[in-house]
C-alpha positions, -999 to +999 in steps of 0.1 A: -068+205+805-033+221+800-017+247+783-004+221+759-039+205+753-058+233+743-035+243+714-027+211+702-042+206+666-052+174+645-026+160+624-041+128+608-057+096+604-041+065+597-061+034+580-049+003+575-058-010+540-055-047+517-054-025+485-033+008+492-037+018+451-072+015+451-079+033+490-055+064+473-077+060+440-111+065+460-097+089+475-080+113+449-110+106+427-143+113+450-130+132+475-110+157+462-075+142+481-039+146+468-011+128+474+017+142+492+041+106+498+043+076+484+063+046+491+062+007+482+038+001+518+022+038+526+007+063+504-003+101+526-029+123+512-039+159+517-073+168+520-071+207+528-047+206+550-053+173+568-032+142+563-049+113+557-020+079+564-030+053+537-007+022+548-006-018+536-020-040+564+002-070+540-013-101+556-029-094+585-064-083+584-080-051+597-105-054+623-130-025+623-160-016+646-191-019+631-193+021+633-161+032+623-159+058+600-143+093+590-168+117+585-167+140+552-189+172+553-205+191+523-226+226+523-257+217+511-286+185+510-281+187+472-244+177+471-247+153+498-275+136+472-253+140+441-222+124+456-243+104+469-258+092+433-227+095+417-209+072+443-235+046+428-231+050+393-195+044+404-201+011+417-190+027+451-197-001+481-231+016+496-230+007+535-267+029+537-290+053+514-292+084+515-310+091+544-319+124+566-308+119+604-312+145+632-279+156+626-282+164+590-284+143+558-259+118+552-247+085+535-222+058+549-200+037+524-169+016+523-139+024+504-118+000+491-096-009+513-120-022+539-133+010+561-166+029+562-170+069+551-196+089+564-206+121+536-229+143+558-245+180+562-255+199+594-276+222+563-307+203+571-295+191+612-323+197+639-318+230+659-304+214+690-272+203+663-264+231+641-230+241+646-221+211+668-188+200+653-157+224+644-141+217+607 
């Protein structure tokens, strides 16, 4: 590592999307994002200081691993299960239940737009993965 490596930060994600309204929709709606800029082909949100790069893959067609996903965290098991039942009253695309894993309870579904989101909490992880991941 280098000087310059250890103090570099995150600055965003970029997904490619077929429907760029309806990615920023899920987006702003369920997961509390806001949009910062907007044009005709690319929409970029803020989710608490994190950009998120929402841009229009026109004709071509995005290829994702099976596993792909951004990860969204929440405090407790109970929130994790409400969005979780609220993303189905929503008609949200359900990629898995709600399931407890040995890294904490957690859901997978796809946004519109064509990639997967992980909702998770480390509140109910095994030992060995509490505090595992920096926010």
């Amino acid at each position: 590592m280098t000087d310059m490596t250890t103090t570099m930060n995150r600055n965003h994600l970029s997904f490619p999307s077929k429907d760029v309204l309806a990615t920023v929709a899920f987006f702003e709606k369920h997961l509390d994002c806001t949009v910062t800029a907007r044009n005709e082909k690319t929409c970029i949100l803020n989710h608490r200081g994190f950009d998120i790069v929402i841009e229009d893959v026109g004709e071509h067609e995005a290829e994702w691993p099976h596993n792909f996903h951004r990860g969204f965290e929440l405090a407790t098991v109970e929130e994790v299960r409400e969005l979780y039942h609220r993303f189905k009253a929503d008609r949200i695309a359900m990629q898995s239940s709600f399931f407890k894993h040995a890294r904490g309870s957690r859901f997978f579904c796809q946004v519109p737009g064509g990639f997967s989101v992980e909702i998770n909490t480390r509140a109910d992880a095994d030992v060995p993965y509490r505090g595992t991941f920096n926010n």
